[in-house]
C-alpha positions as a Markdown table, in Angstrom:
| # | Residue | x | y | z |
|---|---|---|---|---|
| 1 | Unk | -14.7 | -3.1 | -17.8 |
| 2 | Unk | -17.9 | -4.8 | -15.9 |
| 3 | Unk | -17.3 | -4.6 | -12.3 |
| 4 | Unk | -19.7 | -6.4 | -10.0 |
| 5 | Unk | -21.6 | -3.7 | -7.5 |
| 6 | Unk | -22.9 | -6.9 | -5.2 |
| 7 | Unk | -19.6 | -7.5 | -4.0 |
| 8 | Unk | -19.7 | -9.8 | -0.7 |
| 9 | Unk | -17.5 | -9.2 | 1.6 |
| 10 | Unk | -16.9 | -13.0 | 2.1 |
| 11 | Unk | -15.2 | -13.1 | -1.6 |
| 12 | Unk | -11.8 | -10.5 | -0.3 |
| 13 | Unk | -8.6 | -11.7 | -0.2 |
| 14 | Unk | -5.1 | -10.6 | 0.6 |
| 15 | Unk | -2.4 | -13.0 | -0.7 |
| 16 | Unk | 1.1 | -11.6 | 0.5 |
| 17 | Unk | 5.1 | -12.2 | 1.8 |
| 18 | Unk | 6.6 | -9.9 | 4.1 |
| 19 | Unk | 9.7 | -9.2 | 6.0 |
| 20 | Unk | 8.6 | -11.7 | 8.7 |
| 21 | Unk | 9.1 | -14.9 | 7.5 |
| 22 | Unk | 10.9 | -14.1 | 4.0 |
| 23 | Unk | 15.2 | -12.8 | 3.9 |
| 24 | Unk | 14.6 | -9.4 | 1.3 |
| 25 | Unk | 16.8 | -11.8 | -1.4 |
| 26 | Unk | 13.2 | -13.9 | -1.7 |
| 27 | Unk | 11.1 | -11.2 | -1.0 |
| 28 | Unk | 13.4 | -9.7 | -3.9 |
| 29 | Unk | 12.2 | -12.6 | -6.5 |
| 30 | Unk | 8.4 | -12.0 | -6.0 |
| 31 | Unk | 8.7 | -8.0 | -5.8 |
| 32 | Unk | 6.3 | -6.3 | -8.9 |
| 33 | Unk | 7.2 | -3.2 | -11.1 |
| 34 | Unk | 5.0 | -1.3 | -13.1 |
| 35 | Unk | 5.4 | -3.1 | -16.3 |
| 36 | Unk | 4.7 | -6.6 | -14.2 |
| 37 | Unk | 1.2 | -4.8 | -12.2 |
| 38 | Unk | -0.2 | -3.6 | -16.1 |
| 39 | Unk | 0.6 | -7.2 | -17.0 |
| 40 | Unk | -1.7 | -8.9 | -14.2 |
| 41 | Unk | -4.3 | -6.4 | -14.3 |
| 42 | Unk | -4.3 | -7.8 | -18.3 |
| 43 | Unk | -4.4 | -11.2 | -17.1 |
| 44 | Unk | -7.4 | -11.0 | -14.0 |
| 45 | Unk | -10.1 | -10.7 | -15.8 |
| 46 | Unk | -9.3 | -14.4 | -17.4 |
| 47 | Unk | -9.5 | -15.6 | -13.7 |
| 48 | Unk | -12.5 | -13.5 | -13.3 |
| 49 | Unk | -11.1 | -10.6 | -11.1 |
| 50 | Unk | -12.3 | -7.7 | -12.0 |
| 51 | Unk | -11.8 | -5.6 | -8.5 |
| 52 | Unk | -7.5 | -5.8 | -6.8 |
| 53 | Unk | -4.5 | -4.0 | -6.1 |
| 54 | Unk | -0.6 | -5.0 | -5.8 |
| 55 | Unk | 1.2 | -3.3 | -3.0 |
| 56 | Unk | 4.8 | -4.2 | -3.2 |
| 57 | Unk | 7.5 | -2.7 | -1.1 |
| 58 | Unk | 10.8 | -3.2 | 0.0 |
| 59 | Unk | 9.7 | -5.3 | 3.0 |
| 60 | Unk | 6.2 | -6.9 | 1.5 |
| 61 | Unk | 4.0 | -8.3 | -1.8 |
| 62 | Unk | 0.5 | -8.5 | -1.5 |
| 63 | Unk | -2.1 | -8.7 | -3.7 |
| 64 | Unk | -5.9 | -7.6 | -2.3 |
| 65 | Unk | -8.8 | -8.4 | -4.6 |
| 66 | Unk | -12.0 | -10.0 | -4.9 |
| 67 | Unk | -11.8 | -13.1 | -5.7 |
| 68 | Unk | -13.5 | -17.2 | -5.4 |
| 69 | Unk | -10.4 | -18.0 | -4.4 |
| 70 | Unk | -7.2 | -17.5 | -3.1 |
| 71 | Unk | -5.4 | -19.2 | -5.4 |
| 72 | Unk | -6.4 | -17.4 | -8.1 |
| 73 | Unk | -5.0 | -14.3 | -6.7 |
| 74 | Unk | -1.7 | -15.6 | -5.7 |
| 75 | Unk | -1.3 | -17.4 | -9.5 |
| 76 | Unk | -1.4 | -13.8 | -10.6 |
| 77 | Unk | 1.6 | -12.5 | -8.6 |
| 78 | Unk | 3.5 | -15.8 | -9.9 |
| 79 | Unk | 2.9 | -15.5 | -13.6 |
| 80 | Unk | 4.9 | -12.3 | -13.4 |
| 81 | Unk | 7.3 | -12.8 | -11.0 |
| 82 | Unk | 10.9 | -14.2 | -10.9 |
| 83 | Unk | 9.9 | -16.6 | -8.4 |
| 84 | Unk | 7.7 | -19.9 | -8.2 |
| 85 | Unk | 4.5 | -20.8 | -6.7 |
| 86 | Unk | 5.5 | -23.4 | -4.4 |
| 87 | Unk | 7.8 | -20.8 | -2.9 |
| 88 | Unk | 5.5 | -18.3 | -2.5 |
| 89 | Unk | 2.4 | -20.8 | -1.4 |
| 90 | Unk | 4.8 | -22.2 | 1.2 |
| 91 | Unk | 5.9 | -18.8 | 2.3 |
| 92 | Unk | 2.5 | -16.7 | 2.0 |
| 93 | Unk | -0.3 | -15.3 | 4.8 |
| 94 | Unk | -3.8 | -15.9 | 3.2 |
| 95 | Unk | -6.6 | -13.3 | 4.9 |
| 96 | Unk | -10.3 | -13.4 | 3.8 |
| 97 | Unk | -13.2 | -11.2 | 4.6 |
| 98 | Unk | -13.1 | -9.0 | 7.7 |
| 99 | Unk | -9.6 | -10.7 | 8.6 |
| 100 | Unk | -8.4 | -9.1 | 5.2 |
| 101 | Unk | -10.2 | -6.1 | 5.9 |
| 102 | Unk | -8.4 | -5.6 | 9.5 |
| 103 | Unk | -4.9 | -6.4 | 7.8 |
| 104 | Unk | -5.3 | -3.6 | 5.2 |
| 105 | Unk | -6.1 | -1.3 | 8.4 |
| 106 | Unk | -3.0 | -2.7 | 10.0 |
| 107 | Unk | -0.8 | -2.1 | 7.1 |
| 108 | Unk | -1.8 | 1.5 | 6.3 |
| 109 | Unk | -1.1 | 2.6 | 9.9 |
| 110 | Unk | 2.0 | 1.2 | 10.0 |
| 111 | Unk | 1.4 | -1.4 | 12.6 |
| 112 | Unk | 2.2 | -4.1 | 10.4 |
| 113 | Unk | 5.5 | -2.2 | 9.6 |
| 114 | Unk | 9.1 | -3.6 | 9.7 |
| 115 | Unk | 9.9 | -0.5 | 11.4 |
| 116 | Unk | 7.0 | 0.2 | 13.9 |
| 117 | Unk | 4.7 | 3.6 | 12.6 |
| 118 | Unk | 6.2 | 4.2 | 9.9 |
| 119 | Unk | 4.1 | 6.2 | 7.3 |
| 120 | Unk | 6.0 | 5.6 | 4.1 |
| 121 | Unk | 3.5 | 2.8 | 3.2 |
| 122 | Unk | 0.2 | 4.9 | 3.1 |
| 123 | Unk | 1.8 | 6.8 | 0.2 |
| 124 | Unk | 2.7 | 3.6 | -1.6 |
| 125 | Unk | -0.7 | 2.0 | -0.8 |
| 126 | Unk | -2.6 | 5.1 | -2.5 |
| 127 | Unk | 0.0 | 5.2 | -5.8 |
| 128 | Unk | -0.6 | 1.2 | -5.9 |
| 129 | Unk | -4.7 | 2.0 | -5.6 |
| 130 | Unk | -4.1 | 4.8 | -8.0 |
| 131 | Unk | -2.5 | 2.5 | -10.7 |
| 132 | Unk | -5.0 | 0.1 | -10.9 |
| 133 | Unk | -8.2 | 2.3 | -10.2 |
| 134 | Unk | -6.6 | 4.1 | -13.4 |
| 135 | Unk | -6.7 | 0.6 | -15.6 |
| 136 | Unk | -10.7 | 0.0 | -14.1 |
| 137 | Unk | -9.9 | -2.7 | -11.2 |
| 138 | Unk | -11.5 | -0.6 | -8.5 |
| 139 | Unk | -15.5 | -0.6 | -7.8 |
| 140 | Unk | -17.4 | 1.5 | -5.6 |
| 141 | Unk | -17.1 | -1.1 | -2.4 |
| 142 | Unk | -12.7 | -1.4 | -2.8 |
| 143 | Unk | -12.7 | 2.4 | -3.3 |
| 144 | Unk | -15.0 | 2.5 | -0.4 |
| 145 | Unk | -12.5 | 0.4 | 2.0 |
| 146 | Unk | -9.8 | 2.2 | 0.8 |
| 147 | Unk | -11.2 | 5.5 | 1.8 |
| 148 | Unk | -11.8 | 4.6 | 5.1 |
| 149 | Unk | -8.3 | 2.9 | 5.8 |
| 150 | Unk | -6.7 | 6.4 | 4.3 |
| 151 | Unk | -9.3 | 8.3 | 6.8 |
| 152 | Unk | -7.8 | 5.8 | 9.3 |
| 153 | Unk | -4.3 | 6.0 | 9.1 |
| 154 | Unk | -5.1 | 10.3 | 8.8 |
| 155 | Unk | -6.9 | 9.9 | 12.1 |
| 156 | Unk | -4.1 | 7.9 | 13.9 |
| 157 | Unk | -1.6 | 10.1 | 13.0 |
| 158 | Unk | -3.0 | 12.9 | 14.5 |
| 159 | Unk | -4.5 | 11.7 | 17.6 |
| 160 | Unk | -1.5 | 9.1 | 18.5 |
| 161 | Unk | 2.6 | 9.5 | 18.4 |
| 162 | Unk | 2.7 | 6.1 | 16.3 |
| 163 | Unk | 4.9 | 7.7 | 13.8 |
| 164 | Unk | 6.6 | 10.3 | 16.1 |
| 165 | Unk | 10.2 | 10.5 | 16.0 |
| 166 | Unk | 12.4 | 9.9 | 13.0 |
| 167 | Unk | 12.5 | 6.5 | 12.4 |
| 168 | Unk | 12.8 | 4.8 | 8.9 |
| 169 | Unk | 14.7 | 3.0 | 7.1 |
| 170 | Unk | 16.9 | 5.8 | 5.6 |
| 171 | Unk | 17.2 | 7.0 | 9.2 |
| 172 | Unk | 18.7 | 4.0 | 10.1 |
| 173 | Unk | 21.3 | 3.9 | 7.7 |
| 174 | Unk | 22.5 | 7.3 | 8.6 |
| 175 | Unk | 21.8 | 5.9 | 12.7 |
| 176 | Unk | 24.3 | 3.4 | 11.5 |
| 177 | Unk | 26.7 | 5.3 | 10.2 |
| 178 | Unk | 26.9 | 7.3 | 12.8 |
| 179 | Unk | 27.4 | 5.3 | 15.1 |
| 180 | Unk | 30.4 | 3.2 | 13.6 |
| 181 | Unk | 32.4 | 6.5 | 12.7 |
| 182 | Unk | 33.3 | 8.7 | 15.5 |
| 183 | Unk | 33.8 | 11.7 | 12.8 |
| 184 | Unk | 31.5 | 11.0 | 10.0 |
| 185 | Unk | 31.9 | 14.1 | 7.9 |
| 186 | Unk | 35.8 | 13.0 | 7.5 |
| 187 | Unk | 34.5 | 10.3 | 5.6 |
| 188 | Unk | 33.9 | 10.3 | 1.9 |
| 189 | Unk | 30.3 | 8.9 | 0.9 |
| 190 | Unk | 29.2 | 7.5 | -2.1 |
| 191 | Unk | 25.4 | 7.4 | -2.9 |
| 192 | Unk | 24.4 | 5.1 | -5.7 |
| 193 | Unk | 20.5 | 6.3 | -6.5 |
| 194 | Unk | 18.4 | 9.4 | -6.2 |
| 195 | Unk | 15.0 | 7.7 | -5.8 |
| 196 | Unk | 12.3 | 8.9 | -3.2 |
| 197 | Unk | 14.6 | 6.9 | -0.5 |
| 198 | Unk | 18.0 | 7.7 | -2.2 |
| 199 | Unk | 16.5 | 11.7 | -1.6 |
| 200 | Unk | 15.5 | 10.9 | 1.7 |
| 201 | Unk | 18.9 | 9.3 | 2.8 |
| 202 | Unk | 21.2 | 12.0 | 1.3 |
| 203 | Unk | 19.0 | 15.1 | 2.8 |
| 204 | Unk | 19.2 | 12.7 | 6.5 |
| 205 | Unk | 23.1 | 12.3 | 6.0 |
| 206 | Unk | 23.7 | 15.9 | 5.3 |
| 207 | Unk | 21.0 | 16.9 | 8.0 |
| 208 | Unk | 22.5 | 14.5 | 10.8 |
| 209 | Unk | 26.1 | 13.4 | 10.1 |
| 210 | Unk | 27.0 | 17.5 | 9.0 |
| 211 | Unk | 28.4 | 16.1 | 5.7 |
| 212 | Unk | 28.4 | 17.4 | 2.2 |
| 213 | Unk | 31.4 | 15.1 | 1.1 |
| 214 | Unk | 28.7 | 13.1 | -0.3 |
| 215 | Unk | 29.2 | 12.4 | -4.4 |
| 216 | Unk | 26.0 | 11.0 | -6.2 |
| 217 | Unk | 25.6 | 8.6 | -8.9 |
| 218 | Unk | 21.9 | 8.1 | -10.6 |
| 219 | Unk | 21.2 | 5.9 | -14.2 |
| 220 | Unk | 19.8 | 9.3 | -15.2 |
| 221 | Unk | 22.5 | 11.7 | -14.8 |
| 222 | Unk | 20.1 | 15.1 | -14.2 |
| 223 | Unk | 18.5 | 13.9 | -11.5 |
| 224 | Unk | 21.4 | 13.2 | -9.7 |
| 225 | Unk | 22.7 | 17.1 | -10.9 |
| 226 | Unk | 19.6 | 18.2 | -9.9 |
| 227 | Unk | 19.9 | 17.2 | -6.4 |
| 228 | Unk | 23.6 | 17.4 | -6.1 |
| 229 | Unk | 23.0 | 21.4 | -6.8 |
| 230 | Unk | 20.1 | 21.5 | -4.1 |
| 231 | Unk | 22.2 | 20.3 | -1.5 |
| 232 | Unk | 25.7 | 21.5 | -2.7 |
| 233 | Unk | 27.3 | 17.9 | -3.3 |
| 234 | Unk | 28.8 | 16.7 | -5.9 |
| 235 | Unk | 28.0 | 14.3 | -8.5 |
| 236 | Unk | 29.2 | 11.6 | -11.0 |
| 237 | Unk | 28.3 | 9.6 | -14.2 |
| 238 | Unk | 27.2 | 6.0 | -13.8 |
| 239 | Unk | 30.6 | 5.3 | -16.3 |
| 240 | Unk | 32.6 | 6.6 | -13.2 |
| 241 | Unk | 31.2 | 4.3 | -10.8 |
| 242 | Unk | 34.4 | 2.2 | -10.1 |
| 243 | Unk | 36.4 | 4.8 | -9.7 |
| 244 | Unk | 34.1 | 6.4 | -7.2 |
| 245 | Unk | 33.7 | 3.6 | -5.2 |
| 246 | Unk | 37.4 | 2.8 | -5.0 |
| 247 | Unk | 37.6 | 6.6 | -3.8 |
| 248 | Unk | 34.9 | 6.8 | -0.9 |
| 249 | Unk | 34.8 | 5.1 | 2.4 |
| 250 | Unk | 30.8 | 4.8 | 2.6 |
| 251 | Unk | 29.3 | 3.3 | -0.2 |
| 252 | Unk | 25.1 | 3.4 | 0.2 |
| 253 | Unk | 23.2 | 2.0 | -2.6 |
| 254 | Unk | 18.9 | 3.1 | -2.9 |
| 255 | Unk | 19.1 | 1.9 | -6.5 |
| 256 | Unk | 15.9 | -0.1 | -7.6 |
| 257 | Unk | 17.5 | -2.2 | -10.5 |
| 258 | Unk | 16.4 | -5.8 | -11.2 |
| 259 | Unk | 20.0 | -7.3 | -11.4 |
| 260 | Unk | 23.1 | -5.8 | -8.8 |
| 261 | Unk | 24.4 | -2.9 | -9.8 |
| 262 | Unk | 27.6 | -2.8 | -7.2 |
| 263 | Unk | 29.7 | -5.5 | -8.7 |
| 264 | Unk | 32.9 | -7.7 | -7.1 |
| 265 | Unk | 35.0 | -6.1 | -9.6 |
| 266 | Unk | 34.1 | -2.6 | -8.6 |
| 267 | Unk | 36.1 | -3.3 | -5.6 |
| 268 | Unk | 39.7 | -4.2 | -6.7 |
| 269 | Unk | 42.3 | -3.4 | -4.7 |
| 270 | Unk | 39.9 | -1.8 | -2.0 |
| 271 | Unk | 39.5 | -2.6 | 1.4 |
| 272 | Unk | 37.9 | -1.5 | 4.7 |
| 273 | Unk | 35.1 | 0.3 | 3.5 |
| 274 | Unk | 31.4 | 0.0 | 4.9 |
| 275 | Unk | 28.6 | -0.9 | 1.9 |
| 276 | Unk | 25.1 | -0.1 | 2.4 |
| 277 | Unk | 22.6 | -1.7 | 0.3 |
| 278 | Unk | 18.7 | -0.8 | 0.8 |
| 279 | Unk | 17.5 | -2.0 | -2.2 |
| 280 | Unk | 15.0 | -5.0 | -2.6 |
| 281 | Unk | 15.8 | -6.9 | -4.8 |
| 282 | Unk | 19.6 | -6.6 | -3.2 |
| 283 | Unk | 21.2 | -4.4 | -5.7 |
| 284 | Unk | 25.1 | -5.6 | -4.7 |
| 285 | Unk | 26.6 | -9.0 | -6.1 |
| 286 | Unk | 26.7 | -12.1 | -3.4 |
| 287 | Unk | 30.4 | -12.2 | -3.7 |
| 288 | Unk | 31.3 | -8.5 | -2.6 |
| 289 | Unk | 29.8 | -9.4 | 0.7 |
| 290 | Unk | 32.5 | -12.0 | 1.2 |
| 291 | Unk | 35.5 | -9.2 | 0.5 |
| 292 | Unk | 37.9 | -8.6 | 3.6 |
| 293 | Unk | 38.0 | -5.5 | 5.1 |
| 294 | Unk | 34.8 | -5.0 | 4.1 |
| 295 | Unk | 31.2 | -4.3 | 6.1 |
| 296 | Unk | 28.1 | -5.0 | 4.6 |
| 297 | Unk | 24.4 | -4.2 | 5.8 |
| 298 | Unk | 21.4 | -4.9 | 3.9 |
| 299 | Unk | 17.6 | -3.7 | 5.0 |
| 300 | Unk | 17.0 | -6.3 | 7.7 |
| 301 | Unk | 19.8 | -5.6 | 9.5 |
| 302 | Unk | 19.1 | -1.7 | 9.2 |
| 303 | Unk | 15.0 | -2.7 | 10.5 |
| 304 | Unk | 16.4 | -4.0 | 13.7 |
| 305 | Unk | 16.9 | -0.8 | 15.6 |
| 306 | Unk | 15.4 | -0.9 | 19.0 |
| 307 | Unk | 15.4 | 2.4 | 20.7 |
| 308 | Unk | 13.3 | 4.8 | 22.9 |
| 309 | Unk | 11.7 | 6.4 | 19.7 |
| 310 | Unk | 10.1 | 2.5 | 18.7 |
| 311 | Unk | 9.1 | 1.9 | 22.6 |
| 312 | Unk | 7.6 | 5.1 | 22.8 |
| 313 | Unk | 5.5 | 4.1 | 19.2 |
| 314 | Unk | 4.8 | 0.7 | 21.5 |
| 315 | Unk | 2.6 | 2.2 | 23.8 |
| 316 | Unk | 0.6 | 3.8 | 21.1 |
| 317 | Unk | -0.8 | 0.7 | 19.5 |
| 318 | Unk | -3.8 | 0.5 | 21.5 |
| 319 | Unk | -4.6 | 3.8 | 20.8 |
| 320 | Unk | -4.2 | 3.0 | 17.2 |
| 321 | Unk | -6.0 | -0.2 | 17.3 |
| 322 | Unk | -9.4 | 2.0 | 18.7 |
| 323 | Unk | -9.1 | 4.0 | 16.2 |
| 324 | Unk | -8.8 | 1.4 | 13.7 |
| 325 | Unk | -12.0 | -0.7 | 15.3 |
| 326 | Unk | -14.2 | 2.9 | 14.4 |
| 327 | Unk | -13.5 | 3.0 | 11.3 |
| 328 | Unk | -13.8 | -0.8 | 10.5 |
| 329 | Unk | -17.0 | -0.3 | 12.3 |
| 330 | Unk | -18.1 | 2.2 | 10.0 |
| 331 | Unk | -17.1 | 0.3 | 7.1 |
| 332 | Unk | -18.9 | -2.7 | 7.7 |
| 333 | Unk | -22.3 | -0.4 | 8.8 |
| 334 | Unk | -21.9 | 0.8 | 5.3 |
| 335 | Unk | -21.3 | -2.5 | 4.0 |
| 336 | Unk | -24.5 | -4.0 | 5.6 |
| 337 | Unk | -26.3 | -1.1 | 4.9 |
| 338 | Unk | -25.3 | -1.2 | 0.8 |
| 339 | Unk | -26.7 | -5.0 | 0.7 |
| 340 | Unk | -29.9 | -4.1 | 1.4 |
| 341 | Unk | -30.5 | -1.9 | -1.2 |
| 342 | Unk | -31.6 | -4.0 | -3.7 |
| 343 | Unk | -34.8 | -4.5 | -0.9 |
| 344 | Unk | -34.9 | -0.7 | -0.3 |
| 345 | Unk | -35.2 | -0.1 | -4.2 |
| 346 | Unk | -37.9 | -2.9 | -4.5 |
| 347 | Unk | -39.9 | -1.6 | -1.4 |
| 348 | Unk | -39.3 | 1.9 | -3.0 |
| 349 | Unk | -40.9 | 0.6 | -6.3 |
| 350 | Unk | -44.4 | -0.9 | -4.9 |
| 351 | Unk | -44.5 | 2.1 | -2.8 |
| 352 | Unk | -44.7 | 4.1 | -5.8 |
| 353 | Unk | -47.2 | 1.8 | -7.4 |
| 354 | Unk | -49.8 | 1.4 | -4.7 |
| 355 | Unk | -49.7 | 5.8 | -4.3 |
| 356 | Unk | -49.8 | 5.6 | -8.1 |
| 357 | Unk | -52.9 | 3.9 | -7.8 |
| 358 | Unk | -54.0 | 2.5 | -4.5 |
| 359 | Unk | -57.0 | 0.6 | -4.8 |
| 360 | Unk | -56.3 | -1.8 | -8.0 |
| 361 | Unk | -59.1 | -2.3 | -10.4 |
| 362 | Unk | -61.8 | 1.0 | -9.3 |
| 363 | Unk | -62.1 | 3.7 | -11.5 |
| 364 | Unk | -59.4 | 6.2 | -11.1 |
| 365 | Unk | -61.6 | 8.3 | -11.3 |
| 366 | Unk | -65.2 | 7.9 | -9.0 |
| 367 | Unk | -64.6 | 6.2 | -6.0 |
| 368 | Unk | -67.4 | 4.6 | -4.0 |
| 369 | Unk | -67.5 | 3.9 | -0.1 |
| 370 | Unk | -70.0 | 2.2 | 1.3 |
| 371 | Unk | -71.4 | 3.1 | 4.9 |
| 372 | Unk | -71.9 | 0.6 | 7.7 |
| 373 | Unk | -75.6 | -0.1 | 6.8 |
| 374 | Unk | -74.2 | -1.1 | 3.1 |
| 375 | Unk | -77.4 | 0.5 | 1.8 |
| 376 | Unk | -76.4 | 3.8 | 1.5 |
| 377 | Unk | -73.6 | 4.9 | -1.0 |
| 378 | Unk | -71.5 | 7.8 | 0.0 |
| 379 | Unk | -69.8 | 9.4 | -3.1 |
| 380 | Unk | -66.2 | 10.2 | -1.6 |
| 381 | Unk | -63.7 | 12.8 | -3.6 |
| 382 | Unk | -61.7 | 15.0 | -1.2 |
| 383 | Unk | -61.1 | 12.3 | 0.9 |
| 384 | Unk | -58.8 | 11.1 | -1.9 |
| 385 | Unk | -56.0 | 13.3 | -3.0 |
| 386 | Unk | -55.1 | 12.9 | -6.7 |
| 387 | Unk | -58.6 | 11.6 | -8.0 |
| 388 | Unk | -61.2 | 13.6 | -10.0 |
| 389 | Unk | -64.4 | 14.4 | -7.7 |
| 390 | Unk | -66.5 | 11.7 | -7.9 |
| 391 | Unk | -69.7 | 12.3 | -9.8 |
């Protein structure tokens, strides 16, 4: 694939949703799997976009790309989502140029975070780079940017305590649990997923609530087995999920299925139990959240924490920030620098040209200077590296 190498800086865009003005049930409709991203990188090049990523997350979808338009980029995230334009349109942040520039900064340090600092989303912003640098939508000037952010968000994280502490989303959950149940480890848990965050919950349950009556349920049965026998649990098939949930007290669900997985009628003839659910889209059905007896918290609810460990991250933003300004600084230095060379190389060439030969139309080989009475000629050779001695 073509991609442009006098990309303007003017022409970048980042089209997104995110946890701030969007419940995760909508932010659910316009979130993109694998199979959707291969399908739009298939489609830009009909809206001539040659040069874009998708980052989409739990708590955001963004699309960043090159682009005349906005439009454009936010007509791709439609044509393969569940939900509509209008929605999105209505619901969307627009950045351009330097402003989408800064936000990409922002997002990678975890300053636009749900959860202040957290660090989860520099992995997912290099595997969603990866993807489509793999399919050819990434030129020198987006792999450029994306270098510096990465260098960025490296930089922050060692010279500020933005993500110190243990603060996440997975953390919360087992916060919450905690919390509600004076003796958690006399309570039987039920995990439904073994994902990166399903992982990262069971290991913080077992690590923080002193637990291992924790039973695990994954679509693919080893992997589940697999961690079950790293952490001495036990697991389950996904045919013995209603029986397993009408068995446990804690039900926490990290599943990343397009349709609920937890349904109403997994809960006959239960009652007081807590339910979990921090997957996006919302992997339980609407109507077991209206069951007596029982508790349910999805992922905003779990983002809300407010303790010492996010005020302490508070008072390292403007340390962050500096850092940030550096590195846009540096970008943009390259940037400038980069549109001149198109001058450089022309400069470059007629340099050559006049040392190739610089005095157009002599002989290139007897040069003649004439003195200041312009009677005498002076036959000149060493005076003029390159030439023959003038005869």
């Amino acid at each position: 694939m073509h991609i442009r190498v006098d990309r303007k800086i003017s022409e970048f865009w980042v089209v997104g949703i995110n946890y701030k003005k969007t419940e995760a049930s909508v932010r659910g409709q316009f979130a993109i799997n694998s199979e959707q991203y291969a399908n739009i990188l298939s489609l830009a090049p009909g809206c001539d976009i040659n040069e874009l990523f998708i980052l989409s997350t739990c708590n955001r979808t963004e699309i960043y790309g090159f682009a005349q338009c906005s439009e454009l980029l936010m007509s791709l995230i439609c044509s393969e989502s569940e939900g509509d334009m209008t929605t999105f349109s209505k619901l969307a942040y627009i950045k351009n140029g330097t402003g989408a520039v800064e936000h990409l900064f922002n997002v990678s340090a975890g300053l636009d975070s749900q959860i202040l600092g957290d660090f989860e989303i520099l992995g997912q912003i290099k595997s969603a780079v990866k993807f489509s640098k793999e399919k050819g939508f990434v030129g020198s000037c987006l792999e450029r940017l994306v270098n510096s952010v990465l260098q960025s968000s490296k930089a922050i994280k060692t010279k500020t305590n933005l993500s110190g502490g243990t603060v996440s989303v997975a953390f919360a959950a087992v916060q919450y649990i905690k919390e509600h149940f004076e003796v958690p480890a006399n309570k039987k848990i039920l995990l439904v997923g073994t994902g990166k965050i399903g992982r990262n919950t069971c290991k913080n349950m077992v690590d923080y609530l002193g637990t291992n009556n924790i039973t695990l349920i994954n679509r693919t049965e080893e992997k589940a087995a697999e961690l079950a026998d790293e952490l001495k649990l036990k697991c389950a098939s996904i045919e013995q999920l209603s029986a397993e949930i009408s068995s446990s007290d804690i039900i926490v669900i990290a599943t990343n299925a397009p349709v609920p997985t937890i349904l109403k009628s997994h809960f006959e003839n239960s009652s007081n139990k807590l339910v979990i659910d921090m997957s996006v889209p919302c992997n339980v059905e609407e109507d077991v959240k209206k069951l007596d007896g029982l508790t349910f918290i999805g992922v905003d609810e779990l983002s809300r924490i407010k303790d010492d460990t996010l005020q302490m991250r508070q008072a390292e933003v403007p340390k962050a920030l500096d850092i940030i300004k550096e590195h846009i600084d540096d970008f943009m230095d390259w940037y400038a620098m980069r549109k001149n060379v198109p001058v450089l190389k022309e400069a470059k060439n007629k340099l050559q040209q006049l040392y190739s030969n610089p005095f157009p139309g002599c002989n290139a080989g007897h040069v003649t200077v004439y003195g200041a009475d312009q009677d005498e000629k002076i036959q000149k050779s060493d005076q003029y590296p390159g030439y023959k001695n003038a005869q």
